[in-house]
MIZABA-225912 format. One record per residue: residue in one letter; x, y, z of N, C-alpha, C, O, CB in turn. Coordinates in steps of 0.2 Angstrom, whole numbers. Glycine has a CB too. Layout:
BEGIN
 aa    nX    nY    nZ   caX   caY   caZ    cX    cY    cZ    oX    oY    oZ   cbX   cbY   cbZ
  A     X     Y     Z     X     Y     Z     X     Y     Z     X     Y     Z     X     Y     Z
...
! end
This chain:
BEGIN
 aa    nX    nY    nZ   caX   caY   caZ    cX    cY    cZ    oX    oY    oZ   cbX   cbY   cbZ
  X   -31    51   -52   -25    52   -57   -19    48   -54   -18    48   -48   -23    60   -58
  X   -14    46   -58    -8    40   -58    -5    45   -58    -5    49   -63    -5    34   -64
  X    -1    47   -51     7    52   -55    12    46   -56    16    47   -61    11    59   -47
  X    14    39   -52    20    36   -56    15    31   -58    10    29   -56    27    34   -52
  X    19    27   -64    16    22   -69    25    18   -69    30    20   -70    11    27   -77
  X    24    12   -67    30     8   -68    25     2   -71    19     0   -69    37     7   -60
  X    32     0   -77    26    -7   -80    34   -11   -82    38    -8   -85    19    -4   -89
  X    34   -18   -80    39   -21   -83    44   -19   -81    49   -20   -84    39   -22   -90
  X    46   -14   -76    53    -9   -73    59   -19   -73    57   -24   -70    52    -2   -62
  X    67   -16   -76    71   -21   -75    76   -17   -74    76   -11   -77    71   -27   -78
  X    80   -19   -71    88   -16   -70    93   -20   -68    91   -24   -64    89   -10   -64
  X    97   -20   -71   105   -25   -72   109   -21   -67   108   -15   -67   109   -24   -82
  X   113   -24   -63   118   -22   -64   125   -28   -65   127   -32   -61   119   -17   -60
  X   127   -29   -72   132   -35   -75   127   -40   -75   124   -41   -80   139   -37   -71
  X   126   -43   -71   124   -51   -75   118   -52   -66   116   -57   -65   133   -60   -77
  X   118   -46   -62   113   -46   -57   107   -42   -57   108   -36   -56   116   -44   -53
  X   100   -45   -57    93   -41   -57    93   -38   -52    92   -42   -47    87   -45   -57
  X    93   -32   -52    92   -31   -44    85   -30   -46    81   -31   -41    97   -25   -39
  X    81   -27   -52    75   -25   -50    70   -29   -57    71   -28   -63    74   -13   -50
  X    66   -36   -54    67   -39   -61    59   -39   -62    55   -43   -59    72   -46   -61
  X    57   -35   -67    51   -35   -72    45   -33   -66    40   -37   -65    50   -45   -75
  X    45   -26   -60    40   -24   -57    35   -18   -59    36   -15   -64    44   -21   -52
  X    27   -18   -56    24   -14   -58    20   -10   -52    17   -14   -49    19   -16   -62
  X    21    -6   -51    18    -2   -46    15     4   -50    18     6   -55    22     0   -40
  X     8     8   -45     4    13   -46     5    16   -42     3    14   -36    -1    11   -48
  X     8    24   -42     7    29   -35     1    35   -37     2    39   -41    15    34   -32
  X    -5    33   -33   -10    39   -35    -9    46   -33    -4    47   -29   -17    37   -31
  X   -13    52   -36   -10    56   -33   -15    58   -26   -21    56   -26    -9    62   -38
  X   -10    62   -21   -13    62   -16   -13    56    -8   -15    58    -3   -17    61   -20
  X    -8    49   -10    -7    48    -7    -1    46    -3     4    50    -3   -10    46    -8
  X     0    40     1     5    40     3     9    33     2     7    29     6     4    43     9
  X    13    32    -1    15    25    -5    23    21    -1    28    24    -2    17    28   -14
  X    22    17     2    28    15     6    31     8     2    29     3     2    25    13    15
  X    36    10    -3    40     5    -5    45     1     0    51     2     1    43     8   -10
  X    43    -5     3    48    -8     7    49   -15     5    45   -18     2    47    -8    14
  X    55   -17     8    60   -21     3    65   -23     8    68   -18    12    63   -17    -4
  X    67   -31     8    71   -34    12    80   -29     9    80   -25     4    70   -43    10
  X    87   -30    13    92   -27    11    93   -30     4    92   -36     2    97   -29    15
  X    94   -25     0    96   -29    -8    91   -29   -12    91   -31   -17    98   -36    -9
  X    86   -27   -10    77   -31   -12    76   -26   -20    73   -29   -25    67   -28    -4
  X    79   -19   -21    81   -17   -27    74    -9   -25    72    -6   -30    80   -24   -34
  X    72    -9   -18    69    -2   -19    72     4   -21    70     9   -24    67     0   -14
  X    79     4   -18    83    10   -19    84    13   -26    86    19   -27    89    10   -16
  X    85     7   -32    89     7   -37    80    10   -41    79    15   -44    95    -2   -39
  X    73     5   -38    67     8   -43    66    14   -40    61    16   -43    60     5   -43
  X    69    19   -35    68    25   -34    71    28   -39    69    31   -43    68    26   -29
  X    77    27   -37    83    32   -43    81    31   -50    81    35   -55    91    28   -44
  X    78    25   -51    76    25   -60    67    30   -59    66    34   -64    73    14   -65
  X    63    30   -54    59    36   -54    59    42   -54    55    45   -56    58    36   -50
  X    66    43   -52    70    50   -53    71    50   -56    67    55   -57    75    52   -52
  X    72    49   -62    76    51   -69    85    48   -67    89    47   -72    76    62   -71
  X    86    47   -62    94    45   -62    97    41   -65   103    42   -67    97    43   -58
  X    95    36   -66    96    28   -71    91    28   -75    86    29   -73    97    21   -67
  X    94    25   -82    89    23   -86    85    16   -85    87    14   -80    93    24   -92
  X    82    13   -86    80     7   -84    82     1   -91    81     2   -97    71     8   -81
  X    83    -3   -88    85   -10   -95    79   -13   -99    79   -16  -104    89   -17   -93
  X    72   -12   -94    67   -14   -98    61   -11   -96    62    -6   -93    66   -21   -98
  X    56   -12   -97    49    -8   -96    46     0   -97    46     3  -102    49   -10   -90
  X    45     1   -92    40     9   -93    41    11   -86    41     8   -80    30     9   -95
  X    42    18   -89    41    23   -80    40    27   -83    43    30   -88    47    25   -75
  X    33    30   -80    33    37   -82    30    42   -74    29    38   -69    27    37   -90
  X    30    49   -73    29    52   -69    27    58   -70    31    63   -71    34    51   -66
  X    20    60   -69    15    64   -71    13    62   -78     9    65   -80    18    72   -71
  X    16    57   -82    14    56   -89    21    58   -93    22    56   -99     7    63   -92
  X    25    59   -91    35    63   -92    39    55   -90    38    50   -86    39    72   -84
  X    44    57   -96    48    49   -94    52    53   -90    54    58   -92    52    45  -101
  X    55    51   -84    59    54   -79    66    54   -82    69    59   -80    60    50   -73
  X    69    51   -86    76    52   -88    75    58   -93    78    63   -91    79    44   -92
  X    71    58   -99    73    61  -106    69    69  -102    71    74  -104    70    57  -114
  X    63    68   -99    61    76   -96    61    77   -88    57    79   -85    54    78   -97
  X    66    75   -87    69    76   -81    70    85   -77    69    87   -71    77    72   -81
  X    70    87   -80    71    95   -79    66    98   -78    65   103   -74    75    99   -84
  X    61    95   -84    53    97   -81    51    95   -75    49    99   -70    48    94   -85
  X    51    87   -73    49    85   -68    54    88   -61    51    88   -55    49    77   -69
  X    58    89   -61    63    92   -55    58    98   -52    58   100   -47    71    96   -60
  X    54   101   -57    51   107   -53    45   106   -50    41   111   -49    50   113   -56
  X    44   100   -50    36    95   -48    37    92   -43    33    89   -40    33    90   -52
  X    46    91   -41    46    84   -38    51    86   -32    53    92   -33    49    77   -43
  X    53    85   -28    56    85   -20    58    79   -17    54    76   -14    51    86   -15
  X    65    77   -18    69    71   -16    73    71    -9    77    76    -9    74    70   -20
  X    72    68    -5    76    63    -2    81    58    -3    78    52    -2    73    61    -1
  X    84    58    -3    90    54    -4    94    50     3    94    53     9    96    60    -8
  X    96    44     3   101    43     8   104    45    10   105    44    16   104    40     8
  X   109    50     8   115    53    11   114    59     7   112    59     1   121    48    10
  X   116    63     9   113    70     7   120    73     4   124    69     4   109    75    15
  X   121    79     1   126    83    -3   127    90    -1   128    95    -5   125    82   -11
  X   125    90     7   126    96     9   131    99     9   133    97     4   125    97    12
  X   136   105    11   140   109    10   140   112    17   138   117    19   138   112     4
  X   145   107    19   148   108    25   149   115    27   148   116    33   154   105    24
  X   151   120    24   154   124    28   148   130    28   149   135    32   161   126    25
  X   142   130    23   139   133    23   135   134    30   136   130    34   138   131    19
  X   131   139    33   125   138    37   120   135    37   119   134    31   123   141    38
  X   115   133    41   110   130    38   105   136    36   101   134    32   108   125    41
  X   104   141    37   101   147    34   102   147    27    98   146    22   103   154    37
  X   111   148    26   114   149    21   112   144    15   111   146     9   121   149    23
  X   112   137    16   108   132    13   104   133    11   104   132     5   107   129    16
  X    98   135    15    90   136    13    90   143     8    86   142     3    84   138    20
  X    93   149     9    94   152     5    95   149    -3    91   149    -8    97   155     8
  X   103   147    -3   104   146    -9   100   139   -12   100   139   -18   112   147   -10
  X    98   134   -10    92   131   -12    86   134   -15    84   132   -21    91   127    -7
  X    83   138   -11    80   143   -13    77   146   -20    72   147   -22    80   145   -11
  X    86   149   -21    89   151   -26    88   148   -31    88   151   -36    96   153   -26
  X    88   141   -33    88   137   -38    83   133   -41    83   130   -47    91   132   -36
  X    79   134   -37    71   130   -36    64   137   -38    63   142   -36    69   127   -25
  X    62   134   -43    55   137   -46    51   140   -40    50   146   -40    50   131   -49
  X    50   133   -35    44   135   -29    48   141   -25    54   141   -25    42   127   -24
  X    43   145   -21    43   148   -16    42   144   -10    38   139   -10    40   152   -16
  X    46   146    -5    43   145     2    44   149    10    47   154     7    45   139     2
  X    44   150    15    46   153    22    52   150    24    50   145    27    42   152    27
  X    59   151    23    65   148    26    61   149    33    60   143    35    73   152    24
  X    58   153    37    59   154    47    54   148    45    56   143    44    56   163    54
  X    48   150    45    42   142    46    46   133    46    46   128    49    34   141    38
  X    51   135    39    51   128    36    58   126    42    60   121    44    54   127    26
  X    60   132    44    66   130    47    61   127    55    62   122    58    73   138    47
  X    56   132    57    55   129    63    51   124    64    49   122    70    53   131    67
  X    48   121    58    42   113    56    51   108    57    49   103    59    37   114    43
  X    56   109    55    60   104    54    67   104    62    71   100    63    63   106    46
  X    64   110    67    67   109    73    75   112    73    80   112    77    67   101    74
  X    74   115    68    81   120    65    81   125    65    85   127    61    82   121    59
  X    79   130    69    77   137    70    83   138    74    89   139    72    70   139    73
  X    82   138    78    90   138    83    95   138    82    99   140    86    91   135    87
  X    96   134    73   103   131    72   103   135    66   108   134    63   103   122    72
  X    99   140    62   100   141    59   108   146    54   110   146    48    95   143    60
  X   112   149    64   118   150    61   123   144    60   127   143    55   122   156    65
  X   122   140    65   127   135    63   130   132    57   126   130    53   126   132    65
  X   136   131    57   140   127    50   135   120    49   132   117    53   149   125    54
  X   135   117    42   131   110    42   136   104    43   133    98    42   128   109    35
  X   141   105    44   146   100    47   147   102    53   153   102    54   153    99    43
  X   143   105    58   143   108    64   139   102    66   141    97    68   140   115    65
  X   133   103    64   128    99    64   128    92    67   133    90    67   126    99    59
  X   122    88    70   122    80    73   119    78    65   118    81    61   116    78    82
  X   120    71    67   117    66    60   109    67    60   105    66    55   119    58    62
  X   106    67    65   101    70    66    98    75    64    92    75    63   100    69    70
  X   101    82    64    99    89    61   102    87    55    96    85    52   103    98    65
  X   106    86    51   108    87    45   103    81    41   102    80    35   117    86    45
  X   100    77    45    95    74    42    87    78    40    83    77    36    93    67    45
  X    87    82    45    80    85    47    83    91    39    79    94    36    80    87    59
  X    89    92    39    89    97    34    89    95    27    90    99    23    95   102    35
  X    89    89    26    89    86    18    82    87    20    80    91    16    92    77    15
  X    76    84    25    70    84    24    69    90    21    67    91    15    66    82    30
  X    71    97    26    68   101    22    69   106    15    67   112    15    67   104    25
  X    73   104    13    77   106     6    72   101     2    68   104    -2    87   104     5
  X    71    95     3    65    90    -1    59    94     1    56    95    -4    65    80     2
  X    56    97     6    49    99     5    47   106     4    41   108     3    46    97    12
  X    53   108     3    54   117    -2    47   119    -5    46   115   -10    60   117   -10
  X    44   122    -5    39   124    -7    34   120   -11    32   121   -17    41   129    -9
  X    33   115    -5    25   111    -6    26   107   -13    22   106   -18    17   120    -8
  X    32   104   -14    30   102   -22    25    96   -22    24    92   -17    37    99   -26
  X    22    97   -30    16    90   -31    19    83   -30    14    79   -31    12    90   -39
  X    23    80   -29    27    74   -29    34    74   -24    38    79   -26    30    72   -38
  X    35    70   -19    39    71   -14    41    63   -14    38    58   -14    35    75    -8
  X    47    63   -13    50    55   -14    56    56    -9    60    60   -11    52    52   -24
  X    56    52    -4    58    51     2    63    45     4    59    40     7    53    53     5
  X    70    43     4    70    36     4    74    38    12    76    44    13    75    31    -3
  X    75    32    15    74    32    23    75    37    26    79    39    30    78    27    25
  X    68    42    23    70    48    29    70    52    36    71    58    38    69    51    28
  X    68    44    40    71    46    47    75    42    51    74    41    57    66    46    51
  X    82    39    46    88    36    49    91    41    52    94    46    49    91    33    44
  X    90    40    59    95    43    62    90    50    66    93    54    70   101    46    55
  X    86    50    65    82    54    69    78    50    78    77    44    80    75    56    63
  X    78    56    82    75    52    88    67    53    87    64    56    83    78    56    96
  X    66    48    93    59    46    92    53    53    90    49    53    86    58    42    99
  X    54    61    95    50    66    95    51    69    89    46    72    87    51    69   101
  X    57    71    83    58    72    79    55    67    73    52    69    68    64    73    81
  X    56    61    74    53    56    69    44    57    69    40    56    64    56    48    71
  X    41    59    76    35    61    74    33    66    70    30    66    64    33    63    79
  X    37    71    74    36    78    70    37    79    65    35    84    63    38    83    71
  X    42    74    59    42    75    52    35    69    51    33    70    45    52    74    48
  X    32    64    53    27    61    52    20    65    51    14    65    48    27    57    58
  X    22    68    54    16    74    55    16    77    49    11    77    46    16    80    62
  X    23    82    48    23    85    43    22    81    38    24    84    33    27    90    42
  X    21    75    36    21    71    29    14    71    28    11    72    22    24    64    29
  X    12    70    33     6    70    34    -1    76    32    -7    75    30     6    69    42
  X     3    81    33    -1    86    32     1    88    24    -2    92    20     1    91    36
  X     6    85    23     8    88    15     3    83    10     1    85     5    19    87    13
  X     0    76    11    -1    73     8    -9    74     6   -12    73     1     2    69    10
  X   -11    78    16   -19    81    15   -20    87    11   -25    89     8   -21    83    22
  X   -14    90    12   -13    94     5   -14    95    -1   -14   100    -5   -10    95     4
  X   -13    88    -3   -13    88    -9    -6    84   -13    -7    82   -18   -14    94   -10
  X    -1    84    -9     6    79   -10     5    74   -12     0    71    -9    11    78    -5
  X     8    72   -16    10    64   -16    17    60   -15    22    61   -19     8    62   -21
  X    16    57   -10    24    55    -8    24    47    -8    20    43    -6    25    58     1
  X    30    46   -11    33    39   -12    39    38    -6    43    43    -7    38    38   -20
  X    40    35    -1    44    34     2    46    28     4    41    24     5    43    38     5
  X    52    26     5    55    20     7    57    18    16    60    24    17    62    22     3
  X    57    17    19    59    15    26    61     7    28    59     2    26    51    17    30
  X    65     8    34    65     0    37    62     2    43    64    -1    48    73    -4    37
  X    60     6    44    55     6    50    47     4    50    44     9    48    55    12    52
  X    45    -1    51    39    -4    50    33    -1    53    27    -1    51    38   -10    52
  X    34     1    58    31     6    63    28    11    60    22    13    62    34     9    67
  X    34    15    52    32    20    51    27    20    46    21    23    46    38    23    49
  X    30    13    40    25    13    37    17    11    36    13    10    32    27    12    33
  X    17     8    44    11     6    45     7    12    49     1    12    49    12     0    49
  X    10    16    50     7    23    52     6    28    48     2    33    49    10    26    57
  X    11    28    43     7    35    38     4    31    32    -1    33    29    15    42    33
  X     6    24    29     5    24    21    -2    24    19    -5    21    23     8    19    17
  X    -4    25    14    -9    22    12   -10    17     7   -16    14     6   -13    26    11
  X    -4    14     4    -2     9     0     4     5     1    10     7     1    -1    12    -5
  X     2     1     1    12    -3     3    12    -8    -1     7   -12    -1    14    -8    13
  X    18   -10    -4    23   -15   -10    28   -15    -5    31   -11    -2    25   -11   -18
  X    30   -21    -6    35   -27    -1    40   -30    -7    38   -35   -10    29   -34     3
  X    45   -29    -9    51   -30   -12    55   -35   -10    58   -33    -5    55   -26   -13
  X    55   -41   -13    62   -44    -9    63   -49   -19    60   -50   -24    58   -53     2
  X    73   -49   -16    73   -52   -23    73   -49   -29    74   -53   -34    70   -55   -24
  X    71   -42   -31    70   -40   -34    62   -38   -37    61   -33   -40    74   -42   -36
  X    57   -41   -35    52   -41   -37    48   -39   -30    49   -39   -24    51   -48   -40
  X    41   -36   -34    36   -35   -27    31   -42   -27    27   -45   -31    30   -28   -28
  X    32   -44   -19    30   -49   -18    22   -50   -13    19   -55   -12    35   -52   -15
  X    22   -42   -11    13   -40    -9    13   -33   -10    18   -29   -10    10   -40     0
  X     8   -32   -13     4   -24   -14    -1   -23   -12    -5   -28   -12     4   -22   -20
  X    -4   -18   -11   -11   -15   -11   -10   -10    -6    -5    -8    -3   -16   -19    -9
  X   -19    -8    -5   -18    -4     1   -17    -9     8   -16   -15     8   -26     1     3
  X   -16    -2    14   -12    -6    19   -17   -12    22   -15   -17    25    -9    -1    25
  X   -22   -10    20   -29   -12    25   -30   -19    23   -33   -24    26   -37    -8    22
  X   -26   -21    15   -28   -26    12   -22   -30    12   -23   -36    12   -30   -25     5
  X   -16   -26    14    -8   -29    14   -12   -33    23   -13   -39    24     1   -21    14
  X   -12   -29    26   -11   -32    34   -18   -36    36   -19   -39    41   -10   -25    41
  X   -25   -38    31   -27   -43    32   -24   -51    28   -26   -57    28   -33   -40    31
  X   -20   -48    27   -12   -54    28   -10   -57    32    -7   -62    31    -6   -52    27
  X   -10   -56    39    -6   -57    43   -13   -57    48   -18   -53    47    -1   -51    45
  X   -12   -61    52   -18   -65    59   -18   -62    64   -13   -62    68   -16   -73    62
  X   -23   -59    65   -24   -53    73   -20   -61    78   -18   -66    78   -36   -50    76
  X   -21   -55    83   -20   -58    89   -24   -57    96   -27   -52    97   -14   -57    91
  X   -24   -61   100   -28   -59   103   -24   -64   112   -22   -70   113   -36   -61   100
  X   -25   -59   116   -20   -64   123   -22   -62   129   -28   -59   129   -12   -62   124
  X   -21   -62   134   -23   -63   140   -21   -65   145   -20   -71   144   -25   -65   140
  X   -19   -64   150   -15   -67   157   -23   -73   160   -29   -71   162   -13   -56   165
  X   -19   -79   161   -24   -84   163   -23   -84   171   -17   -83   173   -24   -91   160
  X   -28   -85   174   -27   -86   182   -23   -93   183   -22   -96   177   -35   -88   186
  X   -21   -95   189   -20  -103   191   -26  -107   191   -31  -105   193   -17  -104   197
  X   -24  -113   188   -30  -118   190   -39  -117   187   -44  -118   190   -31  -116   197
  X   -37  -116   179   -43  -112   176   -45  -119   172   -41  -123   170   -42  -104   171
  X   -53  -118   171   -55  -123   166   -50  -124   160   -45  -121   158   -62  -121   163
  X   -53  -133   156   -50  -131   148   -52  -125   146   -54  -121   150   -53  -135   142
  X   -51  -123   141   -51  -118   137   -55  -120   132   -54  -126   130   -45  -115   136
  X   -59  -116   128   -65  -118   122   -59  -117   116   -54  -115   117   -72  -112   120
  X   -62  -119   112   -59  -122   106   -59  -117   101   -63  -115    98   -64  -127   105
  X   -52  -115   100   -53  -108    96   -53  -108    89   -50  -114    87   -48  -104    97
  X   -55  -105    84   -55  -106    74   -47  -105    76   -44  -111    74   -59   -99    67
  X   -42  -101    78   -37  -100    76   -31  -105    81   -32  -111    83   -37   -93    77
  X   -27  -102    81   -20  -106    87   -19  -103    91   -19   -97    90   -13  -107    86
  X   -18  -107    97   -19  -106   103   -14  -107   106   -11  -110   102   -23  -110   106
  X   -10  -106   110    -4  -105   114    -3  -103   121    -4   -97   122     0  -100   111
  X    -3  -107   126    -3  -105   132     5  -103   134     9  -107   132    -6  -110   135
  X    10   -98   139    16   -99   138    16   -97   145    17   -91   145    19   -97   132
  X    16  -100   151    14   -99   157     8   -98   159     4  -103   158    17   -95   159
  X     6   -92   162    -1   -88   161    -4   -86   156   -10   -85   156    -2   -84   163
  X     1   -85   149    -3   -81   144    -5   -82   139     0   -83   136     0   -76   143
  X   -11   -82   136   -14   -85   131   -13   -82   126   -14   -76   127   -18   -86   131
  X   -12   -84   119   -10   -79   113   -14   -84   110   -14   -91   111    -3   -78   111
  X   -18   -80   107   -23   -84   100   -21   -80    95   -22   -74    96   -33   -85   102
  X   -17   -82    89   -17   -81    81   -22   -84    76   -21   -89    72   -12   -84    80
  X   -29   -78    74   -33   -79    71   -36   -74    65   -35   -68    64   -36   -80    76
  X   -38   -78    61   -40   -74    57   -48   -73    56   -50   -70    51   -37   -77    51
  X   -53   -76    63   -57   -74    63   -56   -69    70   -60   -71    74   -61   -78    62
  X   -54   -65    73   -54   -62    78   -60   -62    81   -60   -65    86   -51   -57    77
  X   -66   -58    79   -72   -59    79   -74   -66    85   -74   -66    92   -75   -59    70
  X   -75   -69    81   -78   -76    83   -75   -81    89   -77   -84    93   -79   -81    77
  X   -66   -79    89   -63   -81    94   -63   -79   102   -61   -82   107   -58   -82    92
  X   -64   -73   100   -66   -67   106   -72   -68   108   -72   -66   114   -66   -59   105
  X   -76   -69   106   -82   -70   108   -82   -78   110   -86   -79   115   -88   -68   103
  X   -79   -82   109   -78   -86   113   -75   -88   119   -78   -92   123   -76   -88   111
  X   -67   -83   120   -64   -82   126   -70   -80   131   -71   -82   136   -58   -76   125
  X   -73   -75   129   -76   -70   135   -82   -74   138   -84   -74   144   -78   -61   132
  X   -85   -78   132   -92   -80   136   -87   -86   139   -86   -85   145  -101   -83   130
  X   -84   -92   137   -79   -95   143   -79   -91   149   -82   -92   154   -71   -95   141
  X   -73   -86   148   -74   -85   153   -79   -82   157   -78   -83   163   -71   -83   154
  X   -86   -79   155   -92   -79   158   -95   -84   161   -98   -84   166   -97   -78   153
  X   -92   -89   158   -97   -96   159   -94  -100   167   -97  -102   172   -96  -103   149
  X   -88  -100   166   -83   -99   173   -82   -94   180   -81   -96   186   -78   -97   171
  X   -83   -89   178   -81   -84   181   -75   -81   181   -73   -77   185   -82   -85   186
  X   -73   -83   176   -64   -79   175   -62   -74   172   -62   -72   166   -60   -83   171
  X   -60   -72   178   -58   -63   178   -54   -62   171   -50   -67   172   -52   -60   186
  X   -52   -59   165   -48   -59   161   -45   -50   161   -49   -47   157   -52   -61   155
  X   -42   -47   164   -41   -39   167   -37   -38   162   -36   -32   161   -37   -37   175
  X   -34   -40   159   -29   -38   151   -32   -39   147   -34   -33   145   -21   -42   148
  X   -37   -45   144   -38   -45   138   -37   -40   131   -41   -35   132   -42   -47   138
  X   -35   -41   128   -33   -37   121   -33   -40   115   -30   -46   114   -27   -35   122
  X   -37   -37   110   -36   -41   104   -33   -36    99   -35   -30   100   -43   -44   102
  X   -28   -37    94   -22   -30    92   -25   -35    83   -28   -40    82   -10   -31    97
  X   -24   -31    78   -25   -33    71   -18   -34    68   -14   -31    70   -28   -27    69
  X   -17   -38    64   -11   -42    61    -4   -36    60    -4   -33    55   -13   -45    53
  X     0   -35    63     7   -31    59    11   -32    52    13   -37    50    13   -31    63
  X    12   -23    51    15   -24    45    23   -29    44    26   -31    39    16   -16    42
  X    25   -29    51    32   -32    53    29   -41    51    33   -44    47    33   -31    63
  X    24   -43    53    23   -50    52    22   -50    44    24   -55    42    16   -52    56
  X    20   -48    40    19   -49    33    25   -46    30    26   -45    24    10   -46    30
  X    30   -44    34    38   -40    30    41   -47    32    43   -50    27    43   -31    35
  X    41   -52    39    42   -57    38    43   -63    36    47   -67    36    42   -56    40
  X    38   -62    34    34   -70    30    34   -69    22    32   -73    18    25   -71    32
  X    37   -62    21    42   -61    13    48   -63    12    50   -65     6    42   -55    10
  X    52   -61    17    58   -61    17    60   -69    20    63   -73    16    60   -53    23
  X    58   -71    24    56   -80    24    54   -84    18    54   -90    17    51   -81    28
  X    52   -80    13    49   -85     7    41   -88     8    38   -91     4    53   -91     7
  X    39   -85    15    32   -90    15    27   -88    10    21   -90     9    27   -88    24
! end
């Protein structure tokens, strides 16, 4: 099943595309990483996903509902994330979860949700009490309020430390084995190379790679390297590029396979100790780069 359907999406603003003529599919169930150079126009196709802006050309729809005109329906399906959150400073963060609570269809456990998000402890404090880091960890959980089917998330671990950015990884993670489906946005590559299962690359307004990730990062040329001894034979002849830069050999290949089995019988055929060798698979950082470059 398609929970979002965007076809021909365009958006103006005055006489600038920021989002010009895109199509993306988010299945249900999985985990969808829209990323996009500064300006690239992800943030503005999230908001029109929302219902927040109308769009100037094309199709959006979300569960089968146009997000703008049945937006009130979809609100009790869906769980946002936003940049910059509209909390209410003087409140508590208990007090928060309560009256969010209050507002929202879904049920859920203010003590679990508060201690899945590292907030339990902080639950009396004021939300302008709070570091940039809890008060992010508390938009996450106001967005993951009682399990909704569609969870849409734009950079939601700005500002989080590294053991905290796990632990809401984890919880995305679980929500999605659940049954969630989550659209989320990041400039952290790391992230979306670790939870998504679909990734679209925005630059200019347009998507310039899509698919699954498996298909996005056999884009990008494994590597493969090694600390060389002093004084070692040539070296065999690799399908890919070869790079020596002191001792250390870096081969960029796109048969990884065949060039590793080259290195090692070499160095079989020598006697040359290779105690690092490593061969690592293409990053989603290398194929974010070579969009944003034009290659």
């Amino acid at each position: 099943m398609n929970v979002i359907e965007v076809s021909g999406l365009r958006y103006r603003y005055g006489s600038f595309a920021a989002v010009d003529g895109i199509d993306l599919t988010v299945r249900e169930g999985e985990i969808f990483a829209l990323l996009g150079t500064n300006g690239a126009g992800k943030t503005t196709t999230l908001e029109v996903v929302e219902g927040f802006r109308s769009p100037a050309g094309g199709r959006v729809r979300v569960f089968g509902l146009d997000p703008v005109t049945d937006r009130t329906r979809l609100s009790a399906r869906t769980g946002v994330m936003l940049q910059s959150s509209g909390l209410v400073g003087e409140l508590t963060v208990a007090e928060t979860l309560d009256l969010w609570g209050g507002l929202r269809s879904r049920t859920d456990d203010p003590e679990a949700l508060l201690s899945t998000v590292e907030l339990l402890g902080r639950r009396d404090v004021a939300v302008d009490k709070l570091s940039g880091g809890e008060q992010r960890r508390l938009d996450f959980a106001l967005a993951v309020w009682g399990r909704p089917p569609l969870l849409i998330l734009d950079e939601p671990t700005t500002g989080l430390d590294p053991e905290s950015r796990q632990r809401l990884w984890q919880t995305v993670r679980a929500l999605r084995d659940s049954g969630s489906t989550i659209l989320l946005t990041t400039h952290y590559l790391d992230e979306a190379q670790s939870l998504a299962d679909h990734v679209a690359i925005m630059h200019q307004g347009r998507i310039q790679v899509a698919g699954p990730l498996s298909d996005v990062l056999a884009g990008a040329p494994s590597r493969i390297t090694a600390s060389l001894p002093f004084d070692v034979p040539a070296l065999p002849a690799f399908l890919g590029r070869s790079t020596v830069d002191g001792q250390t050999l870096v081969v960029e290949t796109r048969q990884v396979q065949e060039d590793l089995y080259a290195l090692l019988r070499w160095a079989d055929r020598y006697g040359v100790r290779l105690p690092d060798v490593a061969a690592s698979q293409g990053s989603l950082e290398e194929v974010f780069l070579a969009v944003s470059k034009g290659a």
